[in-house]
N, C-alpha and C positions, 0 to 999 in steps of 0.2 A: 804411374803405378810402379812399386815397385823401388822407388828412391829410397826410400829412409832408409836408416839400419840402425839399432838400437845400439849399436858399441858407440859410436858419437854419444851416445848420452850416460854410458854403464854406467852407476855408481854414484852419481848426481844426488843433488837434494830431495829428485821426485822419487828416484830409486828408492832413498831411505826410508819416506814416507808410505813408498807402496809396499817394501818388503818386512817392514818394521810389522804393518797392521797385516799381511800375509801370513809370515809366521805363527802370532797373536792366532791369528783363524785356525790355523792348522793347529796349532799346541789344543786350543779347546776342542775341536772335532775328534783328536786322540786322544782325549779320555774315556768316551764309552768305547767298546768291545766291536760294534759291529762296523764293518767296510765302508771306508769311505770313497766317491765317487770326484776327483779331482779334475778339472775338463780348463785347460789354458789356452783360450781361443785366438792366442795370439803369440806363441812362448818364445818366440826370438830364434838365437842361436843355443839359449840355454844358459852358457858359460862364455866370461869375456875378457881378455887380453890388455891390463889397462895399460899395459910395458908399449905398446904396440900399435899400429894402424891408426884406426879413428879414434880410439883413446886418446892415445898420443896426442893427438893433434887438437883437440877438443880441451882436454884436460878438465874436463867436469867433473870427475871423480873428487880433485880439489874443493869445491863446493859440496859433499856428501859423506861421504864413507872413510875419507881421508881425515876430515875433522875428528872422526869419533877413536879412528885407529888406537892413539895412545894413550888416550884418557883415561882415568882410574876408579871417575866418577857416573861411569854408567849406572843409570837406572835401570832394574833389574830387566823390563820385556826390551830395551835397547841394547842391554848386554847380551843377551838371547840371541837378535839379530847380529849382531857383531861379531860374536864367539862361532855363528853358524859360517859367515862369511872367512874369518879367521881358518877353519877349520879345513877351507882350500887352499890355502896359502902356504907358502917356505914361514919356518918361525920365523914371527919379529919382519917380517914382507909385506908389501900390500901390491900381491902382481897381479891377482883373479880379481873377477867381481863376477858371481854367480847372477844368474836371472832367475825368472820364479821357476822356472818346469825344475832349476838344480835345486833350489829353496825346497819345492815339494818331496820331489825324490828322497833327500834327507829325513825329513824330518816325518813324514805317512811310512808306516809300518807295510807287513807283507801281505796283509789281509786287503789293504787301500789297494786301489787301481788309480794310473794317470793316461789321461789321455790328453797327447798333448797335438794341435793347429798350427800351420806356420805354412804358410802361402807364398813366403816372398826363398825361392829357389835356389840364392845363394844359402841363406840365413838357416832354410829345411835341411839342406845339405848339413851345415856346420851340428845342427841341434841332432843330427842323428849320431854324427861322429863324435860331437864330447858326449855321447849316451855311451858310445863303445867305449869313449877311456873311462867312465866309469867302472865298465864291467872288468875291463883290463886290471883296474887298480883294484878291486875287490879279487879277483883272483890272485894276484900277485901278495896279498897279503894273507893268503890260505882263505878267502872267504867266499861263501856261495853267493853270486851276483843274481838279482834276480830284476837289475835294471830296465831286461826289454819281456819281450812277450808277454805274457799273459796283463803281468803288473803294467807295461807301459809299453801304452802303442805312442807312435809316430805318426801323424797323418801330415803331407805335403796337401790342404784342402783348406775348406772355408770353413774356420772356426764356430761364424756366427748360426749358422746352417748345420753344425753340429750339435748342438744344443738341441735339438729338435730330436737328436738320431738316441742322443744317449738318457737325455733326463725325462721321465724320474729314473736311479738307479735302482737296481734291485733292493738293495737296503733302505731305500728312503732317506740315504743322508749322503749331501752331494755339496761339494763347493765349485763356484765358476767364475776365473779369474779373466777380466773384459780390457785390455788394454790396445785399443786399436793404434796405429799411427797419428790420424785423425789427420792426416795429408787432405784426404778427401773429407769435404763436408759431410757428403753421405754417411760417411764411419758415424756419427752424431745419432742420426736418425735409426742406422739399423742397430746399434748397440738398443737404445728405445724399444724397437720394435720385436729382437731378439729378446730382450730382458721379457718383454708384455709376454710373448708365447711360452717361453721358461715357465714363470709362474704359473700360466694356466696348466703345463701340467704337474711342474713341480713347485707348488704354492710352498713349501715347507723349505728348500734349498735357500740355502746362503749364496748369491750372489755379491762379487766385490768389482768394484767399475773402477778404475785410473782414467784421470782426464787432465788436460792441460788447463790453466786459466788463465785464459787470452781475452782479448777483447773483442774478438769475433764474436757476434751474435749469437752462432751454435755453440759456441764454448759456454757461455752465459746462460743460455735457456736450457743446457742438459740437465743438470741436478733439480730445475724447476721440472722439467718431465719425468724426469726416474721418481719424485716427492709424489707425481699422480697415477703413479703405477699400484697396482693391487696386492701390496707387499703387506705383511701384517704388520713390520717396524721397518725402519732402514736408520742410519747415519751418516751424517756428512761430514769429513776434516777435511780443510786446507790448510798449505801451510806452506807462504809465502816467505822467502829469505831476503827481498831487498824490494825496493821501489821500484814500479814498474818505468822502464827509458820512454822518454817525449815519442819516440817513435815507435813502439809497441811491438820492437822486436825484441824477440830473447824469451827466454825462460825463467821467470820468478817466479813464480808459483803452481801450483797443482793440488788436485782434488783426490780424495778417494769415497767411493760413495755404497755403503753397505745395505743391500736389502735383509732384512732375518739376520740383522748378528747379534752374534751371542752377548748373552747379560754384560757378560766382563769386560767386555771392548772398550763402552763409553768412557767407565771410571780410571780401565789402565790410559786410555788417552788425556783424561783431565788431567795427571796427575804427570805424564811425561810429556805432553806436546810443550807446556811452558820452558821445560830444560828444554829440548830439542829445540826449538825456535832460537834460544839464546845463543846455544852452541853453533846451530847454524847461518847465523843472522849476518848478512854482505853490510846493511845497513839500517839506518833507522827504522826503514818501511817493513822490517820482517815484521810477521803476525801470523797467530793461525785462529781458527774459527773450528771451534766445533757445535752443532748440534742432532738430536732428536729427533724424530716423529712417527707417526702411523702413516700408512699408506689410505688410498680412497680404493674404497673398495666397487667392485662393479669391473667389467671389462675397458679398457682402454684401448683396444681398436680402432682402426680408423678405416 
């Protein structure tokens, strides 16, 4: 327990894919007027160093966020993601790479609330302190910070067991960002199991799940379990950058899997995943997959 750390991976292919379609949710949720309930049951350290540490060393960001830096040719919801990332950065630099709790904070207005999870002690640590350079930098620019209290708590606790504490929100409109390590097979099942109770109270909330696609068993039969969940829609993209090695190590590909998203999501994916594949593609084996469905309705309990 406890191992991972998400700067090894900041700013990778899966990042792009997960913060690309994060955004996307958040831009639509800000158009009507009433508060939004943002709950990140897994938010990292927040903000990441890619000059530095397990960046450095990993260099994944090369495979992600780095592709797309200079291009001219972004498509508008990938420009969106880009310009937001950019917007941490020295001009013309690529030394941050934001994770989602900094993604929301931006982009959810003063009426939105975040709450954000992060269990692993060093990581909780670091995600409270780039919340303060936040407030640091908004002050020093003459601007009222309103980064921590009310707007946004911090919980060192178990994400998945928060879900239960906070939804439904008062306003009935809530997002829930699900991206466990998935170290432990278990993460597989209570992501499932969490999702199931979510919707029984808050049948209407937009849930988004990030998962790996490996060829572990659990990895393969998630998205078959969240399809039997009692969701009124969901979607599913992957979006694999190279062949997966004879030995089934490494990271090619990754899921994102939408309960209740909004209208708009499917079409801006049809129409950007083909560029993003191409831009991101290590080799012949890049593809992505998108589809569709309804959920099964009835309790899913076990």
């Amino acid at each position: 327990m406890f191992s991972y750390r998400h700067a090894f991976h900041a700013g990778n292919h899966a990042d792009v894919l997960k913060h690309l379609v994060l955004v996307q949710l958040l831009h639509y949720l800000g158009q009507k007027e009433a508060p939004v309930m943002y709950v990140d049951t897994h938010a990292g350290a927040g903000m990441y160093e890619l000059d530095s540490g397990y960046a450095v060393k990993s260099a994944e960001a090369q495979t992600g966020i780095a592709r797309l830096w200079e291009r001219r040719d972004l498509p508008g919801p990938v420009a969106d993601y880009v310009n937001l990332v950019k917007g941490m950065n020295p001009p013309g630099m690529l030394r941050y790479y934001p994770g989602s709790p900094w993604c929301a904070e931006r982009l959810l207005r003063p009426q939105d609330r975040l709450r954000l999870f992060e269990l692993h002690p060093a990581d909780s640590k670091l995600l409270a302190g780039n919340f303060r350079k936040l407030e640091a930098h908004a002050a020093a620019q003459g601007a009222r910070s309103e980064a921590r209290g009310k707007r946004v708590i911090i919980d060192r606790a178990d994400g998945f067991a928060a879900l239960k504490a906070l939804f439904p929100p008062p306003s009935r409109r809530g997002l829930a960002l699900i991206d466990p390590p998935y170290e432990n097979k278990d993460d597989y099942r209570r992501v499932v199991q969490a999702l199931d109770d979510a919707l029984a109270r808050f049948a209407t909330g937009t849930y988004a799940v990030w998962y790996p696609v490996l060829s572990r068993q659990e990895s393969r039969q998630l998205p078959l379990r969240l399809k039997r969940l009692n969701a009124k829609e969901w979607l599913h993209v992957t979006l694999s950058v190279s062949t997966p090695g004879p030995d089934g190590f490494g990271l090619h590909s990754s899921g994102m899997f939408i309960l209740n998203p909004p209208w708009t999501l499917e079409p801006m994916l049809r129409e950007v995943m083909p560029w993003l594949t191409r831009v991101l593609a290590v080799d012949e084996g890049a593809r992505f997959e998108l589809e569709i469905g309804q959920g099964q309705p009835g309790p899913t309990r076990r």
